[in-house]
Backbone as JSON Lines, residues from 0, in Angstrom:
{"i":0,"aa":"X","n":[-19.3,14.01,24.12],"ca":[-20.14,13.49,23.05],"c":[-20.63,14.66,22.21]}
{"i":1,"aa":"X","n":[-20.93,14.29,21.01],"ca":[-21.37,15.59,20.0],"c":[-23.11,15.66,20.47]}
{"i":2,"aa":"X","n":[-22.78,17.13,20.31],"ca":[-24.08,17.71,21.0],"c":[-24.6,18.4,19.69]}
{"i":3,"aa":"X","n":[-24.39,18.95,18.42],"ca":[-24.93,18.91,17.3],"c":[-25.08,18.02,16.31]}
{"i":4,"aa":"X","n":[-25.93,18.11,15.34],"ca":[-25.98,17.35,14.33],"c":[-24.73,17.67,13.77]}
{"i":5,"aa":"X","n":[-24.85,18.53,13.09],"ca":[-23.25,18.22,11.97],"c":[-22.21,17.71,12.45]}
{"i":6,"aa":"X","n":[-22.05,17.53,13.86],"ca":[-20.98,16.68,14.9],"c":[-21.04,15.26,14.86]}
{"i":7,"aa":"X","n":[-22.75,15.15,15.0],"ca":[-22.81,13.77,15.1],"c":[-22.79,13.22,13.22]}
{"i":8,"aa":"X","n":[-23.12,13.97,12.43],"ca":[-22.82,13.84,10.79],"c":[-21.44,13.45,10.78]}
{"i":9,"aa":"X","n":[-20.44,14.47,11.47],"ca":[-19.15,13.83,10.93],"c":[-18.57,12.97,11.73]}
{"i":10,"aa":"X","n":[-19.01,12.7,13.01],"ca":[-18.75,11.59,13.63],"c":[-18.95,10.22,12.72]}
{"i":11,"aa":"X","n":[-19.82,10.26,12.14],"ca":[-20.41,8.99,10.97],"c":[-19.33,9.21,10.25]}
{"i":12,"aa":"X","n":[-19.12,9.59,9.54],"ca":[-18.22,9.86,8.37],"c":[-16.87,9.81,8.12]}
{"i":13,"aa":"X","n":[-16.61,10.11,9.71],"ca":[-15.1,9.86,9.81],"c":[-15.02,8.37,10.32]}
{"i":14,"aa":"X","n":[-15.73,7.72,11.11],"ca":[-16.08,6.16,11.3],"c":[-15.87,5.58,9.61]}
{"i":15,"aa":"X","n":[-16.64,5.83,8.61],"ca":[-16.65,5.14,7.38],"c":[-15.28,5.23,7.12]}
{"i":16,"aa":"X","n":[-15.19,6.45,7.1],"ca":[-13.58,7.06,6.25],"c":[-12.45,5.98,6.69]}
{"i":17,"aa":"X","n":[-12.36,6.28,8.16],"ca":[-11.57,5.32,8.61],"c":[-11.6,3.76,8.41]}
{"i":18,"aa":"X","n":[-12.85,3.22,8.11],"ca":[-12.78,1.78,7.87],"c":[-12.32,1.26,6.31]}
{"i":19,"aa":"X","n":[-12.72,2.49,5.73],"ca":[-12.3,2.52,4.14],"c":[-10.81,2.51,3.97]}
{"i":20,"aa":"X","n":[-9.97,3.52,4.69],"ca":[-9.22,3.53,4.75],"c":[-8.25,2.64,5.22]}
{"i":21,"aa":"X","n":[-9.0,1.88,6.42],"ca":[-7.84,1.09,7.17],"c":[-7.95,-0.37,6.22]}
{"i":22,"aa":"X","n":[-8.86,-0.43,5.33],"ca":[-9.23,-1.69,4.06],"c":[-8.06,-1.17,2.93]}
{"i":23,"aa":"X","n":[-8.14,0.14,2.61],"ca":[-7.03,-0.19,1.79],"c":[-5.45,-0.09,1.62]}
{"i":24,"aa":"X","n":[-5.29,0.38,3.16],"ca":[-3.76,0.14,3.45],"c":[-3.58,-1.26,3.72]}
{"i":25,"aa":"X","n":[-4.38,-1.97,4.34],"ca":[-4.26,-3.44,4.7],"c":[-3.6,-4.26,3.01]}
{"i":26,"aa":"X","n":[-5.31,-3.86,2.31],"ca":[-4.65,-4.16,0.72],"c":[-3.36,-4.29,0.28]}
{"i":27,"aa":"X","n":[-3.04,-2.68,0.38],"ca":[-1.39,-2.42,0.3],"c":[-0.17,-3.17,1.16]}
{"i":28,"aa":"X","n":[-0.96,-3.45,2.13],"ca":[0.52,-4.1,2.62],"c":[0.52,-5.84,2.19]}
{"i":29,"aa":"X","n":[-0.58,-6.17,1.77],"ca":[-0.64,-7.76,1.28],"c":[-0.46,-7.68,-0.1]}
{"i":30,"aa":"X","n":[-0.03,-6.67,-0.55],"ca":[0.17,-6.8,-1.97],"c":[2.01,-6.6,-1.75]}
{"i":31,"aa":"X","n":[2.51,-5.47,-0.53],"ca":[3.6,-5.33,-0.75],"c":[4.09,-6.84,-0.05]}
{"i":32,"aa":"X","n":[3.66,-7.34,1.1],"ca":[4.03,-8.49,1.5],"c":[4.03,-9.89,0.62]}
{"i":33,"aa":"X","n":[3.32,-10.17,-0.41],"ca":[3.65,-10.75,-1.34],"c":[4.8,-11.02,-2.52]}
{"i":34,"aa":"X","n":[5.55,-9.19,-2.14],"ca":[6.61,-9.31,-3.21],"c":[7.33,-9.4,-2.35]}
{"i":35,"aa":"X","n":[7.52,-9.26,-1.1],"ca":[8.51,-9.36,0.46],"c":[8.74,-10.67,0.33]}
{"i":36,"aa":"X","n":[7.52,-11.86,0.26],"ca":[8.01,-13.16,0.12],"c":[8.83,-13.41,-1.0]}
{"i":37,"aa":"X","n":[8.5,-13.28,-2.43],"ca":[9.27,-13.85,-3.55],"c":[10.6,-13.22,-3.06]}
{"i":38,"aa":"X","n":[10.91,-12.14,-2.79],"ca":[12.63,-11.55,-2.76],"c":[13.05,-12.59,-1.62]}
{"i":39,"aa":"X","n":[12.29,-13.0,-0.72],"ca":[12.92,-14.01,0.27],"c":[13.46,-15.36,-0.58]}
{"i":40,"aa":"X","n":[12.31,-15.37,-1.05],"ca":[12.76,-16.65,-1.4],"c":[13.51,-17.08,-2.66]}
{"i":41,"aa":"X","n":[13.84,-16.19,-2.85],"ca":[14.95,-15.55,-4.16],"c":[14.05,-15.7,-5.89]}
{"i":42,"aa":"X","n":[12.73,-15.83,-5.83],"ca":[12.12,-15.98,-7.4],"c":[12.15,-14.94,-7.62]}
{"i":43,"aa":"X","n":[13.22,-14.22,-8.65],"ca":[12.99,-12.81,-9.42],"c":[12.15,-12.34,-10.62]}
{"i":44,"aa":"X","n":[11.09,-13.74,-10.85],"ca":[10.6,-13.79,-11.71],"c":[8.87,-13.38,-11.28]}
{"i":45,"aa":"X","n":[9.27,-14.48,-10.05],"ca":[7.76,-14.08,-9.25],"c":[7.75,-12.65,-8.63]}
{"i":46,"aa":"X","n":[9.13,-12.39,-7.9],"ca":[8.92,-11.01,-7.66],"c":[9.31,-9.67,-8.2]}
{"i":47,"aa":"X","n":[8.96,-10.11,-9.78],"ca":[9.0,-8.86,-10.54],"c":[7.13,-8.97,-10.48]}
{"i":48,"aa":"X","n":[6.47,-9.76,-11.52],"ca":[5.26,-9.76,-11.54],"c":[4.43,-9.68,-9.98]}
{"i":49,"aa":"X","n":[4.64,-9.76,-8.77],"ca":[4.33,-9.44,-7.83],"c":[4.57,-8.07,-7.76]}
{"i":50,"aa":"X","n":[5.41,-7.12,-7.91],"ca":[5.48,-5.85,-7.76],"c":[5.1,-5.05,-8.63]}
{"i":51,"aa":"X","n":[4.78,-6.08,-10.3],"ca":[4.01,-4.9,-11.05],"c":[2.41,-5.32,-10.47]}
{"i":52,"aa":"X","n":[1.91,-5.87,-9.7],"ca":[0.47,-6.27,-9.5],"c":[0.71,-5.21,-8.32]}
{"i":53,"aa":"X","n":[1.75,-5.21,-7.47],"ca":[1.49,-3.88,-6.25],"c":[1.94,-2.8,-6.69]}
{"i":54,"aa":"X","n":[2.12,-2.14,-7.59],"ca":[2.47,-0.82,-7.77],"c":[1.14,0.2,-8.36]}
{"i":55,"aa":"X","n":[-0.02,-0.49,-8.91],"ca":[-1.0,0.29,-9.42],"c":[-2.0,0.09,-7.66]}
{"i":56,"aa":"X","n":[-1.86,-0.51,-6.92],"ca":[-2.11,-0.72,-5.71],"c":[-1.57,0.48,-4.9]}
{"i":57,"aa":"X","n":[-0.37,0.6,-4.64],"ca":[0.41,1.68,-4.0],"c":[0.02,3.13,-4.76]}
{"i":58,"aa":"X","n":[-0.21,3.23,-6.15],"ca":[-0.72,4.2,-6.45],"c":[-1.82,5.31,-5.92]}
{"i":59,"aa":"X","n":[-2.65,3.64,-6.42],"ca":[-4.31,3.95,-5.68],"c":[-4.22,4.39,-4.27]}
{"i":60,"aa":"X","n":[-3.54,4.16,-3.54],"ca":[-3.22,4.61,-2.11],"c":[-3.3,6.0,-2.0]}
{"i":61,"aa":"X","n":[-2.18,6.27,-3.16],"ca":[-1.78,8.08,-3.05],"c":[-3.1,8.81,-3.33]}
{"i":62,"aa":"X","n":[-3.43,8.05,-4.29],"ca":[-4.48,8.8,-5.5],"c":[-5.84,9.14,-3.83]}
{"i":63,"aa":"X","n":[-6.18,8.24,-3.61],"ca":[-7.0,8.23,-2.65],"c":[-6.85,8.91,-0.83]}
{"i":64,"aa":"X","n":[-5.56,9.71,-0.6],"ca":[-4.31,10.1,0.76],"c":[-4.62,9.35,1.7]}
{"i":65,"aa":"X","n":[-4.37,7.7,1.35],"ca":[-3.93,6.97,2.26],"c":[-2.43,6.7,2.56]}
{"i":66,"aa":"X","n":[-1.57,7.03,1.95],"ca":[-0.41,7.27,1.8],"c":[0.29,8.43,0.72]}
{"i":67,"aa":"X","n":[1.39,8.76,1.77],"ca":[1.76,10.21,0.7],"c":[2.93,9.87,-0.69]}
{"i":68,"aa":"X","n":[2.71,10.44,-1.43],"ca":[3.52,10.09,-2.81],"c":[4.97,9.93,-2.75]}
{"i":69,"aa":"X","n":[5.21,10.26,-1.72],"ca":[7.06,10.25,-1.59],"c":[7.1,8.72,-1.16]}
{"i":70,"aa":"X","n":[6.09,8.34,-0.19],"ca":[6.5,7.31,0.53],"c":[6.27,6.18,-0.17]}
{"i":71,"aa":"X","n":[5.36,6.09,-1.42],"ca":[5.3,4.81,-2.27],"c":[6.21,4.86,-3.04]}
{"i":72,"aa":"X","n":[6.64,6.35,-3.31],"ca":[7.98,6.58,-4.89],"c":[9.56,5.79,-3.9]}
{"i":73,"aa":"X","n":[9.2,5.83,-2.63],"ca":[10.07,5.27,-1.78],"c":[10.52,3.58,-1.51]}
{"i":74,"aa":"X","n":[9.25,3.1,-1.21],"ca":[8.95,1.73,-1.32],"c":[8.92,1.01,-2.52]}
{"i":75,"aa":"X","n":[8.78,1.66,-4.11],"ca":[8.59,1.16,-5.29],"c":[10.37,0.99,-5.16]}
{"i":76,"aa":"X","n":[10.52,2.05,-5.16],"ca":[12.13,2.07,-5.64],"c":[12.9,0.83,-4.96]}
{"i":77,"aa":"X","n":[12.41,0.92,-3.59],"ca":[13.63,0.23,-2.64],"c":[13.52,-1.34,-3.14]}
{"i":78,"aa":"X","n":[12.17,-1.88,-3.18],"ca":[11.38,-3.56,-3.75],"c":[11.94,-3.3,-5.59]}
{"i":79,"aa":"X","n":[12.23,-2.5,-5.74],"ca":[12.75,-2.79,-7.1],"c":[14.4,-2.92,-7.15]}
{"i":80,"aa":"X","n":[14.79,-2.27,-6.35],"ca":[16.28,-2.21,-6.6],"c":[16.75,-3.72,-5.49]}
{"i":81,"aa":"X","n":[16.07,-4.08,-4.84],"ca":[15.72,-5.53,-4.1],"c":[15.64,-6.38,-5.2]}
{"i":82,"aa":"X","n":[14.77,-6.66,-5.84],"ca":[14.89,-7.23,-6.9],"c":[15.65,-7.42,-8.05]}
{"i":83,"aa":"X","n":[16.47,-6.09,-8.27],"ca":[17.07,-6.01,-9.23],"c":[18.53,-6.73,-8.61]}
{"i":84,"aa":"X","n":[18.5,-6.59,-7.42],"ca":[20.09,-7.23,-6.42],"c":[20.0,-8.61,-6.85]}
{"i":85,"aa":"X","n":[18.43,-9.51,-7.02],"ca":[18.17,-10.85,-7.05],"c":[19.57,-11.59,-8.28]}
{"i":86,"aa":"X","n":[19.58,-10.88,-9.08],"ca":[20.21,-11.13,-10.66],"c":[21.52,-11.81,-10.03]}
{"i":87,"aa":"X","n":[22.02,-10.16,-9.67],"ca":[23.48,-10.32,-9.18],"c":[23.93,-11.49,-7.99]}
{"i":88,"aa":"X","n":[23.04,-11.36,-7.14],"ca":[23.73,-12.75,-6.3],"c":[23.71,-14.05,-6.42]}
């Protein structure tokens, strides 16, 4: 157990951090799971406008290092080129 204050200070802090944090990856994944459904269910219409509503979402992620920038430039790409397959089949 923390036996100083500034221990027990960041003990608090990293408690918040973490709840903040684990709120807005959750965000992120119900925003990416929303465009996961439309590509299921083949609306390329719904899941274009679903992925421009999660991409300033996935941003905010980086912007904030809840996730690192490669890994949303990763996930944008892959749900887009998913989508873009919708046309063709």
């Amino acid at each position: 157990m923390a036996n100083t204050a500034s221990a027990r200070k960041r003990i608090r802090q990293n408690e918040r951090r973490n709840a903040r944090n684990t709120a807005r990856l959750s965000r992120v994944r119900t925003f990416v799971k929303k465009v996961e459904v439309a590509i299921a269910t083949g609306k390329k219409d719904d899941a274009a406008v679903a992925l421009r509503a999660a991409q300033p979402e996935l941003q905010r992620a980086v912007g904030k290092g809840v996730l690192h920038a490669n890994t949303v430039a990763r996930r944008i790409s892959r749900l887009s080129a998913r989508i873009k397959s919708l046309a063709a089949a």
